[in-house]
C-alpha positions as a Markdown table, in Angstrom:
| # | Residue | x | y | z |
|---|---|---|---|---|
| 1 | Unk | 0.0 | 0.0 | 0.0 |
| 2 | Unk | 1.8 | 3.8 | -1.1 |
| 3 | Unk | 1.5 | 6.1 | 1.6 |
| 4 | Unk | -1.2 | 8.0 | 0.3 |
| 5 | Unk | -3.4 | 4.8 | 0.4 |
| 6 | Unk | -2.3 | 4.2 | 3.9 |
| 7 | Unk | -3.1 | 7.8 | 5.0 |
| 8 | Unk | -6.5 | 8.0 | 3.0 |
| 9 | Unk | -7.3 | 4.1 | 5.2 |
| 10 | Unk | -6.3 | 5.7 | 8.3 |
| 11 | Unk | -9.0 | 8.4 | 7.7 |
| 12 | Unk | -11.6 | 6.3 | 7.4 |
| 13 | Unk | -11.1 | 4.9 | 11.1 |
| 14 | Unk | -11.1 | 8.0 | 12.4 |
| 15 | Unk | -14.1 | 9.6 | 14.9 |
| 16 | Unk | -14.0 | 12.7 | 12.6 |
| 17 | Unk | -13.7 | 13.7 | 8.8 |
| 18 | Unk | -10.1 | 14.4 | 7.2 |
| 19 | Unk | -9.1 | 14.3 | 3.3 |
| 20 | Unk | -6.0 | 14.9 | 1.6 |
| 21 | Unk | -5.7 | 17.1 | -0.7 |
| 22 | Unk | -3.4 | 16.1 | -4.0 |
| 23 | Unk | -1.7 | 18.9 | -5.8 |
| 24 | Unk | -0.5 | 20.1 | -8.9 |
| 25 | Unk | 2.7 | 21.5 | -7.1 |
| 26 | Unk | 5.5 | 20.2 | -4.9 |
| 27 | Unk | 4.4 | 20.9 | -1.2 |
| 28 | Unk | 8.3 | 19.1 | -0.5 |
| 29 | Unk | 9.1 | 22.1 | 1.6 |
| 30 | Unk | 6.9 | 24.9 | 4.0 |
| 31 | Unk | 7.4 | 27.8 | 1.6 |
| 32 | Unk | 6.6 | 25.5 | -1.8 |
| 33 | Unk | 4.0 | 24.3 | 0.5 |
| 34 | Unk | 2.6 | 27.6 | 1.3 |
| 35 | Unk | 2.6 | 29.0 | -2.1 |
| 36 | Unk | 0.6 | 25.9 | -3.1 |
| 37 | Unk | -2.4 | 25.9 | -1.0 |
| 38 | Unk | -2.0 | 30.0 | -0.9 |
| 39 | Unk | -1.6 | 30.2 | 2.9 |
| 40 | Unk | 1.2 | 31.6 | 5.1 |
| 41 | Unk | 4.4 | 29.8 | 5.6 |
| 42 | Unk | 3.6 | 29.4 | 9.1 |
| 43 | Unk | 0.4 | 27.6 | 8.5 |
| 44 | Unk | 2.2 | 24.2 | 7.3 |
| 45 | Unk | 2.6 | 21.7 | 9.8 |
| 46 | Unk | 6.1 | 20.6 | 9.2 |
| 47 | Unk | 6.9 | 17.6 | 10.4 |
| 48 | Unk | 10.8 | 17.0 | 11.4 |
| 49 | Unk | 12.5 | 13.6 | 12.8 |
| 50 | Unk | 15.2 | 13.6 | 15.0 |
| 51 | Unk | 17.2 | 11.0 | 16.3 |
| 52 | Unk | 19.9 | 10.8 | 19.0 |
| 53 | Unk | 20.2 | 7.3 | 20.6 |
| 54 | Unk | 19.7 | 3.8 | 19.2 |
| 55 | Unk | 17.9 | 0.1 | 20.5 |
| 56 | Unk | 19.6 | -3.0 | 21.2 |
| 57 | Unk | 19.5 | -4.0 | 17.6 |
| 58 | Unk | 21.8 | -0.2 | 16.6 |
| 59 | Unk | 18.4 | 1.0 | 14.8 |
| 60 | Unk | 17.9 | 4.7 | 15.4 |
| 61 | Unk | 15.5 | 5.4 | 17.8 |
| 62 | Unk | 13.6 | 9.0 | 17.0 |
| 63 | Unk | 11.2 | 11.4 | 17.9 |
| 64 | Unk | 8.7 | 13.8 | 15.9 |
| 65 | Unk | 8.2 | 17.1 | 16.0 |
| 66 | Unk | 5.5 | 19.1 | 14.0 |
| 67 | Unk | 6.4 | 23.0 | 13.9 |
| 68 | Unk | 5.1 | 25.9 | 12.2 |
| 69 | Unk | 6.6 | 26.1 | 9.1 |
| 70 | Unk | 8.0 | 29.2 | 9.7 |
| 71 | Unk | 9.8 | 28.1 | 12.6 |
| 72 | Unk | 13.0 | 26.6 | 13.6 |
| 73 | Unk | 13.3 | 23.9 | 17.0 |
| 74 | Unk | 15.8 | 24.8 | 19.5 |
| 75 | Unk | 17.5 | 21.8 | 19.9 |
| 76 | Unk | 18.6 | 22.6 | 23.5 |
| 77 | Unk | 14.6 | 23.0 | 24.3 |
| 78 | Unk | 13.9 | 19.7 | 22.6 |
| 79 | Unk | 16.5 | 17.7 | 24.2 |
| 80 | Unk | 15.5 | 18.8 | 27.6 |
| 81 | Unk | 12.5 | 17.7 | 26.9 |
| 82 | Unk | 13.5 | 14.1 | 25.6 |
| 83 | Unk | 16.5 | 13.4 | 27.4 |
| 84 | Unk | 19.0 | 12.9 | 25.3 |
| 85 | Unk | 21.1 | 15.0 | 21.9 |
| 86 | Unk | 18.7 | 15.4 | 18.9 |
| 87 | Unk | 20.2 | 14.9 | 15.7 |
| 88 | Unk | 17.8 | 16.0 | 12.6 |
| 89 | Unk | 17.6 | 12.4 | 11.0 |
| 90 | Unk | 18.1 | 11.9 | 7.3 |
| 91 | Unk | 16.2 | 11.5 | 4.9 |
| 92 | Unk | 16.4 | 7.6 | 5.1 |
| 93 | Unk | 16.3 | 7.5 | 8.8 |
| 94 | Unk | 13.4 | 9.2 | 9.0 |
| 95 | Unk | 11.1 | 7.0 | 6.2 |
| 96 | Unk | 12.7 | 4.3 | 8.2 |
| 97 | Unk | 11.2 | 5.4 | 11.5 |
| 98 | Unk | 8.0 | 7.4 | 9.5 |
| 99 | Unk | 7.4 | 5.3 | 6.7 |
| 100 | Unk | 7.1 | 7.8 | 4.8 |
| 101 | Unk | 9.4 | 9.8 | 2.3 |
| 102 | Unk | 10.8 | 13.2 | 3.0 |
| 103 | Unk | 9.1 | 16.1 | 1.9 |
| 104 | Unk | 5.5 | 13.8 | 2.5 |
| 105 | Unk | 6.1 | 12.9 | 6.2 |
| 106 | Unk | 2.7 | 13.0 | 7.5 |
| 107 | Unk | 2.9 | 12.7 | 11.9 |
| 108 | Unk | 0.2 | 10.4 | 12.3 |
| 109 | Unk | -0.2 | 6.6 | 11.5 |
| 110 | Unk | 3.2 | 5.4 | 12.3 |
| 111 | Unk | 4.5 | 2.1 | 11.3 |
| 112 | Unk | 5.8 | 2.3 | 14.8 |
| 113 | Unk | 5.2 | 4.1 | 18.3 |
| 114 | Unk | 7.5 | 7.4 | 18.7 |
| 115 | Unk | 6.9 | 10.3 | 20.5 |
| 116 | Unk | 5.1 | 13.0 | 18.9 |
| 117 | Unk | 5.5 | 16.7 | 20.0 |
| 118 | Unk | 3.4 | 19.6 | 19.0 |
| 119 | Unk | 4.7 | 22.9 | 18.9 |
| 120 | Unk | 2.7 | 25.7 | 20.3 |
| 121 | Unk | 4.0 | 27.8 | 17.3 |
| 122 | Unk | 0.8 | 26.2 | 15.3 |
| 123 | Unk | -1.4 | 27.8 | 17.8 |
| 124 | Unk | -2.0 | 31.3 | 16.3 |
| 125 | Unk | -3.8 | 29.5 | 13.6 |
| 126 | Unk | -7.2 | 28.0 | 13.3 |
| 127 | Unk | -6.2 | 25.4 | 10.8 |
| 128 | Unk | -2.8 | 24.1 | 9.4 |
| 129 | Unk | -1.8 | 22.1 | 6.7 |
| 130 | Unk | 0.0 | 18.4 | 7.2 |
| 131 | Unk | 1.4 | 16.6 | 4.6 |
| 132 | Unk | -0.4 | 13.9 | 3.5 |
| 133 | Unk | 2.5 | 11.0 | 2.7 |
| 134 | Unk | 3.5 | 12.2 | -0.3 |
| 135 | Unk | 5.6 | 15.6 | -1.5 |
| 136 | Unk | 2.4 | 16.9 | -3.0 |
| 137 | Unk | -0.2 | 16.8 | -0.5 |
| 138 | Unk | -1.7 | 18.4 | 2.5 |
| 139 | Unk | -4.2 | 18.1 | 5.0 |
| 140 | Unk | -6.2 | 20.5 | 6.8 |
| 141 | Unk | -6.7 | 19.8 | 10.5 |
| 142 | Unk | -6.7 | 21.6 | 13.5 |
| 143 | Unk | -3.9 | 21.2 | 16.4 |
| 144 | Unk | -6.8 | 19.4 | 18.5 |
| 145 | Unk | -7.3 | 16.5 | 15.1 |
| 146 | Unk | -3.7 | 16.9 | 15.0 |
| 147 | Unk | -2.8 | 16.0 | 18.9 |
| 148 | Unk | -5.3 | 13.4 | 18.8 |
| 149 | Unk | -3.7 | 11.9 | 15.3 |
| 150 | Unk | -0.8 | 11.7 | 16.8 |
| 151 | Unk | -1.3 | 11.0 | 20.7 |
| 152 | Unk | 1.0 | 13.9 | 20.9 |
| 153 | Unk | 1.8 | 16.5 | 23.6 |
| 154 | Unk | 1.6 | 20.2 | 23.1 |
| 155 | Unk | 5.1 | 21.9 | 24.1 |
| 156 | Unk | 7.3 | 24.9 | 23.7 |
| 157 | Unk | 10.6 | 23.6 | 21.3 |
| 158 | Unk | 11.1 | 26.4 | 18.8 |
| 159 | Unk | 12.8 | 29.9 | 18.2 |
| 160 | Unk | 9.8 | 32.0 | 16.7 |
């Protein structure tokens, strides 16, 4: 199943309605993102991975964060608040810990449990834009769908 197909089969479980919208235009990045749906950059959830330890097996264990796009995480925030270095994860760590590629990293249906954080940086807007699994598509949701997508906790990890 591609990762638009996973995403649009998660929606259908849900308790509320969510669709993603496909594009014409690459949404890969917040500002190409932006100019697509015609919103502000800081309206685009961006979703970033980090990494900074690994299992018993050397597999990187991670940790997502979703931003406003206009945004950058202070890394010294975030590791207080998980407990050990970040390291932004590449692009193959984090489909590996996602399962999905960069510039479509959606933060909710994970192949695998990780802990979700949810900048308060989103809050000045009544709706932002996800990506939906692939690099041209979004979906519009609220930061309450969005912590309850993700099981995620609302904190304070970015320069604004």
């Amino acid at each position: 199943m591609s990762p638009l197909e996973r995403v649009r089969e998660y929606f259908k479980t849900l308790p509320f309605s969510l669709e993603v919208n496909l594009l014409a235009q690459s949404t890969h990045t917040s500002p190409l993102a932006a100019e697509a749906l015609g919103v502000e950059v800081g309206q685009i959830a961006k979703t970033l991975v980090f990494t900074g330890r690994c299992d018993a097996d050397n597999k990187p264990q991670g940790v997502v964060v979703v931003t406003s796009g206009d945004v950058r995480v202070d890394t010294k925030k975030l590791k207080i608040l998980v407990g050990f270095k970040p390291k932004f994860a590449d692009g193959d760590e984090a489909q590996l810990l996602t399962g999905y590629p960069p510039g479509g990293v959606c933060p909710f249906d994970l192949p695998q449990e990780l802990p979700v954080f949810i900048d308060v940086s989103m809050r000045r807007f009544p709706l932002v834009f996800a990506a939906g699994g692939t690099a041209n598509s979004a979906v519009p949701v609220t930061i309450d769908q969005l912590l309850f997508l993700t099981k995620g906790s609302l904190c304070d990890v970015c320069y604004l």
